[in-house]
Biopython code that builds the backbone (N, CA, C, O; Angstrom):
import numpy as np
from Bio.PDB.StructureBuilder import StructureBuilder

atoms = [
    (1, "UNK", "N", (23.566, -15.340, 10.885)),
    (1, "UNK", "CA", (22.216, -15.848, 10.765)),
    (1, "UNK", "C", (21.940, -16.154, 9.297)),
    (1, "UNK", "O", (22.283, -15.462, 8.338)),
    (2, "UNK", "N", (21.216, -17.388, 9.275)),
    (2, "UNK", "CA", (21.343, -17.797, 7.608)),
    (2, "UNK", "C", (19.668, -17.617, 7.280)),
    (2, "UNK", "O", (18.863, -17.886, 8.172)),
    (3, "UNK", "N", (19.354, -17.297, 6.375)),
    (3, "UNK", "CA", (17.437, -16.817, 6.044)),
    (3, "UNK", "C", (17.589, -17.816, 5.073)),
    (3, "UNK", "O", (18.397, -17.855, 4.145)),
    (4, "UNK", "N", (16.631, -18.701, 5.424)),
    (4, "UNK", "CA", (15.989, -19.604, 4.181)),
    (4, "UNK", "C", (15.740, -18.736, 2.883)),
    (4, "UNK", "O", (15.703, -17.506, 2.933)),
    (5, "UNK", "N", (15.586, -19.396, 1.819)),
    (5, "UNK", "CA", (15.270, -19.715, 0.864)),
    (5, "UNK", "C", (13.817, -19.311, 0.723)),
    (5, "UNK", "O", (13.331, -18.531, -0.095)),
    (6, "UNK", "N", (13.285, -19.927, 1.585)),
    (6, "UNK", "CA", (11.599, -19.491, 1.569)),
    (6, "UNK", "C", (11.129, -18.797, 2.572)),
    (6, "UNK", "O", (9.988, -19.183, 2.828)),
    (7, "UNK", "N", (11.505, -17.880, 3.318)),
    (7, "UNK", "CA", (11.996, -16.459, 4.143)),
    (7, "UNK", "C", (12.278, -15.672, 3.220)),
    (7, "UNK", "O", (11.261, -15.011, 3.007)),
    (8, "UNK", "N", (13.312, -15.278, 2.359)),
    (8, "UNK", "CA", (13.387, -14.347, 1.726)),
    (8, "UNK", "C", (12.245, -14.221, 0.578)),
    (8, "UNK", "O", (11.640, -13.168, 0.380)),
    (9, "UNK", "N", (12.007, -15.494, -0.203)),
    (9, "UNK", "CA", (10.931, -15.454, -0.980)),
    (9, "UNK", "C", (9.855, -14.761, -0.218)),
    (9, "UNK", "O", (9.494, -13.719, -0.766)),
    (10, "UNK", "N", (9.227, -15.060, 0.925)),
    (10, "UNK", "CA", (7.946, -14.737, 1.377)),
    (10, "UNK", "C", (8.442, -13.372, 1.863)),
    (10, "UNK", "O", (7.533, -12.572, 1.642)),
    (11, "UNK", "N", (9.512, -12.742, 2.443)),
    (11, "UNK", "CA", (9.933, -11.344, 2.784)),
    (11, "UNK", "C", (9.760, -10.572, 1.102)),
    (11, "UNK", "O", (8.804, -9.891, 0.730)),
    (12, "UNK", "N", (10.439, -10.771, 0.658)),
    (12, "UNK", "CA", (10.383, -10.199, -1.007)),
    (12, "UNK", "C", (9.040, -9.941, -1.695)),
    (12, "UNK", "O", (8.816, -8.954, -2.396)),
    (13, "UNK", "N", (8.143, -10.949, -1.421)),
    (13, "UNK", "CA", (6.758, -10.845, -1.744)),
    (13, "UNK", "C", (6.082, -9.981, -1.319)),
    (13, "UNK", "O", (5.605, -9.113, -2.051)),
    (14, "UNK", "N", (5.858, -10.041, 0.216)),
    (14, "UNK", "CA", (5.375, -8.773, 0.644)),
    (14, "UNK", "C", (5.581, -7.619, 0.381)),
    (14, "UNK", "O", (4.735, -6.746, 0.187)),
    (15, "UNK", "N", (7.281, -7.479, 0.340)),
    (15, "UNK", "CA", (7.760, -6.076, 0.096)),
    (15, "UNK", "C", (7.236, -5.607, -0.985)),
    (15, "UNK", "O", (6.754, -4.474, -0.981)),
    (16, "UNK", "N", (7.234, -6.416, -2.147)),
    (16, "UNK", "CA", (6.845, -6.051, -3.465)),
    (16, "UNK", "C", (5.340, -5.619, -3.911)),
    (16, "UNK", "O", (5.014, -4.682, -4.640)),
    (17, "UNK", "N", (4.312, -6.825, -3.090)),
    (17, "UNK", "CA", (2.924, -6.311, -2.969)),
    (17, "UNK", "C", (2.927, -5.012, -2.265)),
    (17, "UNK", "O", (2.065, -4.231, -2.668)),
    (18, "UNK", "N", (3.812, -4.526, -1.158)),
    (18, "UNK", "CA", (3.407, -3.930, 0.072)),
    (18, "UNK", "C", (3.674, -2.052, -0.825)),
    (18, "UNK", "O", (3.035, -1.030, -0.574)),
    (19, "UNK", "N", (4.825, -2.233, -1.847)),
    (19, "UNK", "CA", (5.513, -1.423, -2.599)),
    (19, "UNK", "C", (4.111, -0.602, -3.949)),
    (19, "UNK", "O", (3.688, 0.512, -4.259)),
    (20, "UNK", "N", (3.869, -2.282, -4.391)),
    (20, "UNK", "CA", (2.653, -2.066, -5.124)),
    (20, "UNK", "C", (1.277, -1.207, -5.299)),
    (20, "UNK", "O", (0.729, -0.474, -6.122)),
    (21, "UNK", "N", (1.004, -1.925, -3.616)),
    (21, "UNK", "CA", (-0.224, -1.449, -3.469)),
    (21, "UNK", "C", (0.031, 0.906, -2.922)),
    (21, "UNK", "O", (-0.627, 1.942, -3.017)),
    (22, "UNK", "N", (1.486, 0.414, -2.380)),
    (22, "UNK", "CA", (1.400, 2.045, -1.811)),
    (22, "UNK", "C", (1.335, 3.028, -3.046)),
    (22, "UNK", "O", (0.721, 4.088, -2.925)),
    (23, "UNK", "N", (1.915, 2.717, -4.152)),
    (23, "UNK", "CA", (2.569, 3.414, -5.282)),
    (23, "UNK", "C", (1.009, 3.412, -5.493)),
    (23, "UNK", "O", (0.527, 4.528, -5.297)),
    (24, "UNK", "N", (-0.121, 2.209, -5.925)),
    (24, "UNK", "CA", (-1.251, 2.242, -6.336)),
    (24, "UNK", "C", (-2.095, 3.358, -5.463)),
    (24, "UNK", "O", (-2.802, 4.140, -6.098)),
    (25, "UNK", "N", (-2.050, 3.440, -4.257)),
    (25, "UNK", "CA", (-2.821, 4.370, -2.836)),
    (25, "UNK", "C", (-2.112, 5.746, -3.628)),
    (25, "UNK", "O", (-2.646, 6.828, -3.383)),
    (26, "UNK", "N", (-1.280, 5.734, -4.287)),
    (26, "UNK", "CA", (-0.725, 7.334, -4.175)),
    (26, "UNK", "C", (-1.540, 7.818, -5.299)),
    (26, "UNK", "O", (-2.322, 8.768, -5.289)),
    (27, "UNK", "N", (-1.239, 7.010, -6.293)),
    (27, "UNK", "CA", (-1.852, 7.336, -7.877)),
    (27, "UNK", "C", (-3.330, 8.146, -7.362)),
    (27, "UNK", "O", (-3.692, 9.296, -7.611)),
    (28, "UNK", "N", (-4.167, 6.832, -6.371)),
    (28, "UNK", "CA", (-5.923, 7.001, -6.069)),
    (28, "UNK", "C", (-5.633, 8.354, -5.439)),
    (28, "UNK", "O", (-6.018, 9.418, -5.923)),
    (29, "UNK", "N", (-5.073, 8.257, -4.556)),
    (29, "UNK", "CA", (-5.189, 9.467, -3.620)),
    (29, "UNK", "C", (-5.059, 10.981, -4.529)),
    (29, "UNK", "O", (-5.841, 11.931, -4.543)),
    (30, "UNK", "N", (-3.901, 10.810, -5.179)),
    (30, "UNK", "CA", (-3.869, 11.962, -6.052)),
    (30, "UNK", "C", (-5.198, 12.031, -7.017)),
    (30, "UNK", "O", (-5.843, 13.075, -6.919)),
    (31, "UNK", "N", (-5.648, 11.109, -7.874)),
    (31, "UNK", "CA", (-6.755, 11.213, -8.241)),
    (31, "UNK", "C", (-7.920, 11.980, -7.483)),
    (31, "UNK", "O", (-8.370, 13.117, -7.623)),
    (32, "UNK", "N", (-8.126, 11.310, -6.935)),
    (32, "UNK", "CA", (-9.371, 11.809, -5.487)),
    (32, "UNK", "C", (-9.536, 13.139, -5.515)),
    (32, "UNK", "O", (-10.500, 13.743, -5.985)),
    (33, "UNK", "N", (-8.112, 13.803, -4.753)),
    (33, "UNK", "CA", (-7.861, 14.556, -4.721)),
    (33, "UNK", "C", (-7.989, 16.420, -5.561)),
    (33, "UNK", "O", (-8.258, 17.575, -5.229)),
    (34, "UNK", "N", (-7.578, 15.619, -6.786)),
    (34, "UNK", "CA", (-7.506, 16.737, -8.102)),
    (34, "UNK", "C", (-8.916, 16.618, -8.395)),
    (34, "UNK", "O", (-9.397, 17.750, -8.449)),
    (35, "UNK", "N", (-9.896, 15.600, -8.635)),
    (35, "UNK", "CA", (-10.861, 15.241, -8.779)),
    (35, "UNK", "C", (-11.853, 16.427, -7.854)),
    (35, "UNK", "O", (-12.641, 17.263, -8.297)),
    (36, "UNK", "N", (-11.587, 16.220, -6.870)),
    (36, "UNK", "CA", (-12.413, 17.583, -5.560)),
    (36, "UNK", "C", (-12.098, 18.588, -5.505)),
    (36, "UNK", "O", (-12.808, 19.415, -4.932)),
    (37, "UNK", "N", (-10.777, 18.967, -6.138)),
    (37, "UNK", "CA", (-10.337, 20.256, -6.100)),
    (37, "UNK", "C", (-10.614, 20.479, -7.630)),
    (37, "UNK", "O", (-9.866, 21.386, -7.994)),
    (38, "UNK", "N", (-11.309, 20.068, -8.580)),
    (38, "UNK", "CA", (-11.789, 20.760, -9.801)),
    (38, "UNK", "C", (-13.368, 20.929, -9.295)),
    (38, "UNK", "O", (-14.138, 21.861, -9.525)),
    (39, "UNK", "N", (-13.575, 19.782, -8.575)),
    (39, "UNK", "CA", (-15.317, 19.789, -8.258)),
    (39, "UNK", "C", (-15.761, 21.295, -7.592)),
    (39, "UNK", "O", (-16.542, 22.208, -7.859)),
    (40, "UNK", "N", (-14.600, 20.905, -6.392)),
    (40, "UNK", "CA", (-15.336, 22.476, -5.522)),
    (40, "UNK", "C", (-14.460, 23.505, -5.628)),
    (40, "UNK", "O", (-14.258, 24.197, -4.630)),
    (41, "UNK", "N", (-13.639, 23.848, -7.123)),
    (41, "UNK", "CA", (-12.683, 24.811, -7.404)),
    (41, "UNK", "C", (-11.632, 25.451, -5.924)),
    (41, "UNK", "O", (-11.286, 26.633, -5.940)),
    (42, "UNK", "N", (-11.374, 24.876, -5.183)),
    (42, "UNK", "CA", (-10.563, 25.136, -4.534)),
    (42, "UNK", "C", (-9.239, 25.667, -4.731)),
    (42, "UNK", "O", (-8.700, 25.072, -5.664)),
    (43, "UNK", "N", (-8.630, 26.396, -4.311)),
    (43, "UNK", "CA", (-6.835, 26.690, -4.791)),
    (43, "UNK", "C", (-5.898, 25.855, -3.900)),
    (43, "UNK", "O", (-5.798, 25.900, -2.674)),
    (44, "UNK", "N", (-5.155, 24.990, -4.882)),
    (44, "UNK", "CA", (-4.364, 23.991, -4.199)),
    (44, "UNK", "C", (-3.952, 24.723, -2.693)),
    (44, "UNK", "O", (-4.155, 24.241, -1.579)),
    (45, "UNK", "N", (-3.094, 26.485, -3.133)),
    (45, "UNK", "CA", (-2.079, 26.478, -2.042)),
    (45, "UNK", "C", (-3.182, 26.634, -0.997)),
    (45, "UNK", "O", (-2.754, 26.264, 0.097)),
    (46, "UNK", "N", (-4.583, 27.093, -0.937)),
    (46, "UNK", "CA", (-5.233, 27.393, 0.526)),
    (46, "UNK", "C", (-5.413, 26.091, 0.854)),
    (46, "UNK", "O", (-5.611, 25.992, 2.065)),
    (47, "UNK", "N", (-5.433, 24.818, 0.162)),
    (47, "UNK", "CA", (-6.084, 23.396, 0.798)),
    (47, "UNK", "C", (-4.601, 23.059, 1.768)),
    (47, "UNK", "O", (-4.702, 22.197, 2.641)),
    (48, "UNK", "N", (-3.309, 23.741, 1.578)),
    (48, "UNK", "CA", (-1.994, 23.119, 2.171)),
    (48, "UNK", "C", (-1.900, 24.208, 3.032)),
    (48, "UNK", "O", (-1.722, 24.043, 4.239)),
    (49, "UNK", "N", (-2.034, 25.624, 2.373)),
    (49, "UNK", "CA", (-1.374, 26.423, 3.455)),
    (49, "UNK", "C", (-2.308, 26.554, 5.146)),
    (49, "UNK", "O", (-1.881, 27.022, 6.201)),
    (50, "UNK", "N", (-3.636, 25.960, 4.852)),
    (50, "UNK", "CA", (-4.484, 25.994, 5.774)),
    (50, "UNK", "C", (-3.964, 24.971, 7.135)),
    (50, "UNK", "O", (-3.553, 23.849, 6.836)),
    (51, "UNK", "N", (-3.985, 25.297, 8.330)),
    (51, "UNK", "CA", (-3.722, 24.169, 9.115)),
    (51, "UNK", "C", (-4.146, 22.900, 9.561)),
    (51, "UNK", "O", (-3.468, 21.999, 10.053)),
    (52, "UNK", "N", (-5.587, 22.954, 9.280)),
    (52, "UNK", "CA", (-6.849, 22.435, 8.861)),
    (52, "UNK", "C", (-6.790, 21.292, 7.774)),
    (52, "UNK", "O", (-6.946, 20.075, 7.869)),
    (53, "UNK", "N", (-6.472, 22.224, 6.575)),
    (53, "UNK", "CA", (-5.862, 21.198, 5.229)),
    (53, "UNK", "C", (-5.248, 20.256, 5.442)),
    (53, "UNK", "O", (-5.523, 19.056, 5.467)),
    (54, "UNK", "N", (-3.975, 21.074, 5.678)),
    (54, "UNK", "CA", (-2.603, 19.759, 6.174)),
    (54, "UNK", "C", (-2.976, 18.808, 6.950)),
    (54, "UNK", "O", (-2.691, 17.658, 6.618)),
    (55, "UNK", "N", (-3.704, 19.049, 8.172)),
    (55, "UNK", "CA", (-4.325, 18.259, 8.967)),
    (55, "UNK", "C", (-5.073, 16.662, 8.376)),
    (55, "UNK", "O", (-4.778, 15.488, 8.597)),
    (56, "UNK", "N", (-6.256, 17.388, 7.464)),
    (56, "UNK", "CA", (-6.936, 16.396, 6.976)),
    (56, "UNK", "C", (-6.356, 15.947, 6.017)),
    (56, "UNK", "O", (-7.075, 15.047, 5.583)),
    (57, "UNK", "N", (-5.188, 16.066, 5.225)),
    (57, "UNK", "CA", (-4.343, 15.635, 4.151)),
    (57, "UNK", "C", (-3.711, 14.809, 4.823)),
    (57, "UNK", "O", (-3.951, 13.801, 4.158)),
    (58, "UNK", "N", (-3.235, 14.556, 5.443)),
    (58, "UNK", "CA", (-2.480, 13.847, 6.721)),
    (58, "UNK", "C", (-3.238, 12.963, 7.396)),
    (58, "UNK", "O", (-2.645, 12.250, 8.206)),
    (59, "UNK", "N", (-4.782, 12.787, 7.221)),
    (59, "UNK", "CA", (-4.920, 12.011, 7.875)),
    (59, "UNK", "C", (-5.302, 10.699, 6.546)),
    (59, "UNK", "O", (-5.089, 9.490, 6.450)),
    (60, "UNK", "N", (-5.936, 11.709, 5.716)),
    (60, "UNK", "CA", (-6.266, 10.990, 4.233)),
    (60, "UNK", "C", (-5.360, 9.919, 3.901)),
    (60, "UNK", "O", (-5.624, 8.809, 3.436)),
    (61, "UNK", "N", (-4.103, 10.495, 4.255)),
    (61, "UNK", "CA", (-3.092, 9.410, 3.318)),
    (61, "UNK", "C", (-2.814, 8.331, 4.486)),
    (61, "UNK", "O", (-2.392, 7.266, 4.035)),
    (62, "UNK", "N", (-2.971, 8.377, 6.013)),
    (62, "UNK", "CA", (-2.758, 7.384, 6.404)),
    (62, "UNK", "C", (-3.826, 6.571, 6.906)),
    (62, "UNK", "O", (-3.742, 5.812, 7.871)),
    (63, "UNK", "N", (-4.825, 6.772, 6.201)),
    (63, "UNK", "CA", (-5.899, 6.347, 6.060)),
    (63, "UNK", "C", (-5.803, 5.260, 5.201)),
    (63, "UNK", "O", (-5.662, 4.060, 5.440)),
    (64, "UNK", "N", (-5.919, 5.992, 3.968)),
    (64, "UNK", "CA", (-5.511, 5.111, 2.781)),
    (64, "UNK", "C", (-3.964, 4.269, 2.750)),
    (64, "UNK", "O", (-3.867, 3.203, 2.143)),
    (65, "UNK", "N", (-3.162, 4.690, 3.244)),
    (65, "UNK", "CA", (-1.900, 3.870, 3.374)),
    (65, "UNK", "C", (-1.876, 2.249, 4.318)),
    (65, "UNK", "O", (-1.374, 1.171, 3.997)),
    (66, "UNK", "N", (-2.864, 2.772, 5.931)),
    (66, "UNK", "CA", (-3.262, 2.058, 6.142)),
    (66, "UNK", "C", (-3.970, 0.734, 5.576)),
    (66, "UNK", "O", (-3.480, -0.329, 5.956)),
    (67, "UNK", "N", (-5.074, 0.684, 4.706)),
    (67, "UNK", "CA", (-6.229, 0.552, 4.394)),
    (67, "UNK", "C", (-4.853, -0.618, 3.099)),
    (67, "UNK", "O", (-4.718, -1.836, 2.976)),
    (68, "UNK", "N", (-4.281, 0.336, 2.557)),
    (68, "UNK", "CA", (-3.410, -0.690, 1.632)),
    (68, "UNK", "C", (-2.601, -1.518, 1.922)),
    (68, "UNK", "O", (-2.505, -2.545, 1.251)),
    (69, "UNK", "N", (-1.857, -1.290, 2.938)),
    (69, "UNK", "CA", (-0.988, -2.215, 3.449)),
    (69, "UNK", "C", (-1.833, -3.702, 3.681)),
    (69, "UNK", "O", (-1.399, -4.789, 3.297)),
    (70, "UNK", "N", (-3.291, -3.470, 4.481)),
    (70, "UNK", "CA", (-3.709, -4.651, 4.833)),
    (70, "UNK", "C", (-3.792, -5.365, 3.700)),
    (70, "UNK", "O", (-3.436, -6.535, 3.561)),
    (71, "UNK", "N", (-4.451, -4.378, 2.568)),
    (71, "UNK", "CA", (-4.707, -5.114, 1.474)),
    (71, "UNK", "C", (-3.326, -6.034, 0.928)),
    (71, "UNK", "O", (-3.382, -7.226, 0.625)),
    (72, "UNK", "N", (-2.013, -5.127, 0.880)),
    (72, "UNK", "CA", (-1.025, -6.121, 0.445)),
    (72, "UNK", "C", (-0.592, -6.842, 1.052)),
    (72, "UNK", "O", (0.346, -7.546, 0.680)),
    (73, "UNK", "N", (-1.140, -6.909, 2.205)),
    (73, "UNK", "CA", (-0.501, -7.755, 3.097)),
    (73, "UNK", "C", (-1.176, -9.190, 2.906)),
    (73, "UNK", "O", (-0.635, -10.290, 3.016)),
    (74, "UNK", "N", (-2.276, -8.938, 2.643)),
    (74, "UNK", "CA", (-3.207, -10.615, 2.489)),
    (74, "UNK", "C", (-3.074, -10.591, 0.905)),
    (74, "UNK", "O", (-3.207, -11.810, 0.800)),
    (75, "UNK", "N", (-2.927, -10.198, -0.328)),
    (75, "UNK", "CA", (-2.425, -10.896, -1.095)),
    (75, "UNK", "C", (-1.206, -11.363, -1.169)),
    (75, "UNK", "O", (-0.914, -12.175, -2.048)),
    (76, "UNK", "N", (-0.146, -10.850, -0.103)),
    (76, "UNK", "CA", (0.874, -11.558, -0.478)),
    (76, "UNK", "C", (1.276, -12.640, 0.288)),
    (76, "UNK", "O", (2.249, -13.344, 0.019)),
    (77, "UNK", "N", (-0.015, -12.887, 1.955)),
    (77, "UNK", "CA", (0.206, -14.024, 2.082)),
    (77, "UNK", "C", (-0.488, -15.333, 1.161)),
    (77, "UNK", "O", (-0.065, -16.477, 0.997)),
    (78, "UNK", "N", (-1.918, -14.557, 0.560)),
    (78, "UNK", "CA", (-2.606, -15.359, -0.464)),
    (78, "UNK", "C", (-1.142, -16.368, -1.629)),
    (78, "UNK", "O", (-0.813, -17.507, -1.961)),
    (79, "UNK", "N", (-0.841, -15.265, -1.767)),
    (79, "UNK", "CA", (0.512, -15.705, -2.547)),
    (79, "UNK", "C", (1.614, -16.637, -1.954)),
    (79, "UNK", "O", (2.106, -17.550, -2.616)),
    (80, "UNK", "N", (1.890, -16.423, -0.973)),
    (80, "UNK", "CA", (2.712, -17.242, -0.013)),
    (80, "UNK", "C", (1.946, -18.792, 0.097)),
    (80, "UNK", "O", (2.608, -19.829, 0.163)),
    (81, "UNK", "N", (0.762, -18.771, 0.103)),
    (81, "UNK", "CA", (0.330, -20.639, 0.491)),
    (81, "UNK", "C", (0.042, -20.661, -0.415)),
    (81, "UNK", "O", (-0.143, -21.850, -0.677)),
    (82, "UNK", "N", (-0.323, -19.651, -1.847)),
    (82, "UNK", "CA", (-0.384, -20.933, -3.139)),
    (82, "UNK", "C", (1.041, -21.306, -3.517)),
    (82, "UNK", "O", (1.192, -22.307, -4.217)),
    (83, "UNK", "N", (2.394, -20.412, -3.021)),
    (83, "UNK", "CA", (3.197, -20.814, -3.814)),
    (83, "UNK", "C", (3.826, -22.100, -3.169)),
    (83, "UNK", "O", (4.571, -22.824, -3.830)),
    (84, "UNK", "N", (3.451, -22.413, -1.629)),
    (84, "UNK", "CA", (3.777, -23.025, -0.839)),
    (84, "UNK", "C", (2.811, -24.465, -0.922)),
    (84, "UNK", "O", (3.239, -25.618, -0.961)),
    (85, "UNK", "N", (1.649, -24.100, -0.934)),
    (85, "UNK", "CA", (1.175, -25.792, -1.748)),
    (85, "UNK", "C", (1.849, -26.032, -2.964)),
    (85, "UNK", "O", (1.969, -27.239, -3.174)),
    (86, "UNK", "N", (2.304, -25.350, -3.789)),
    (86, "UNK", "CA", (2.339, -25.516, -4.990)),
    (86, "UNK", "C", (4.321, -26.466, -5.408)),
    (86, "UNK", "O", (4.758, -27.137, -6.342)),
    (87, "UNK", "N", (4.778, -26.057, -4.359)),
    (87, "UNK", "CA", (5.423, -26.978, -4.066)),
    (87, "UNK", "C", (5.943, -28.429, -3.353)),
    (87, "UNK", "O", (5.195, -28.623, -2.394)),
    (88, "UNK", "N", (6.671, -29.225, -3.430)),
    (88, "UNK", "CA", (6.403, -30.186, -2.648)),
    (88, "UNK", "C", (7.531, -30.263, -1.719)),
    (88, "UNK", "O", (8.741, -30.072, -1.842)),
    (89, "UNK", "N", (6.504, -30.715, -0.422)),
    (89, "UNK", "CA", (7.431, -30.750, 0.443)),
    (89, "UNK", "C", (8.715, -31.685, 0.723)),
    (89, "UNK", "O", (8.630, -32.841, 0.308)),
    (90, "UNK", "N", (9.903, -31.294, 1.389)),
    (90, "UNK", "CA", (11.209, -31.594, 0.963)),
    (90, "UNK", "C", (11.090, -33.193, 1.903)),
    (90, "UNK", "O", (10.402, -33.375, 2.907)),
    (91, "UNK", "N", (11.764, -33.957, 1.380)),
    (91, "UNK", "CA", (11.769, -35.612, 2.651)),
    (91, "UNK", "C", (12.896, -35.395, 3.361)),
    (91, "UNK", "O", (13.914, -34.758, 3.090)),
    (92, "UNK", "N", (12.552, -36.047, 4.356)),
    (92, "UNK", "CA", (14.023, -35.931, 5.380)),
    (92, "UNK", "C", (14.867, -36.872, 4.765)),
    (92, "UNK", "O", (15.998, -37.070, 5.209)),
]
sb = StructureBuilder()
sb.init_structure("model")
sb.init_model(0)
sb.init_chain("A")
sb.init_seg("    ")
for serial, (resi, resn, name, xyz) in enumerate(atoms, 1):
    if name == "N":
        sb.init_residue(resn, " ", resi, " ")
    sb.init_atom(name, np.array(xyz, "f"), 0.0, 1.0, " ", f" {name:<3s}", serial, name[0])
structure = sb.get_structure()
């Protein structure tokens, strides 16, 4: 099976936004995170060792993981039709 040229470009793009935005969701999330646990002095290990914790930690991140993907997903088709007008199309 042979992948275009502009298949892999538009596969690569995504991956890279899709890579982007998760690494970016982790940074926030950890932020957030440390951020509430100085606010309401909590001790890290009871927010994990709790079953409860883990629970809602677990849902947090695929919340937010969710929530990013869409996001990279439409800039990198945003990216895909400017780069795709931005070329011209080939003549038979």
């Amino acid at each position: 099976m042979v992948i275009a040229e502009a298949d892999m470009q538009r596969f690569c793009s995504r991956a890279l936004a899709a890579l982007f935005f998760l690494a970016m969701e982790a940074v926030t999330n950890w932020l957030l995170l440390s951020a509430a646990e100085s606010f309401i002095r909590w001790d890290w290990a009871v927010i994990h060792d709790a079953a409860l914790g883990r629970a809602i930690w677990l849902l947090f991140i695929a919340i937010g993981a969710k929530a990013a993907m869409r996001r990279a997903m439409e800039i990198a088709n945003r990216h895909i039709r400017k780069t795709a007008n931005a070329q011209p199309s080939p003549t038979a």
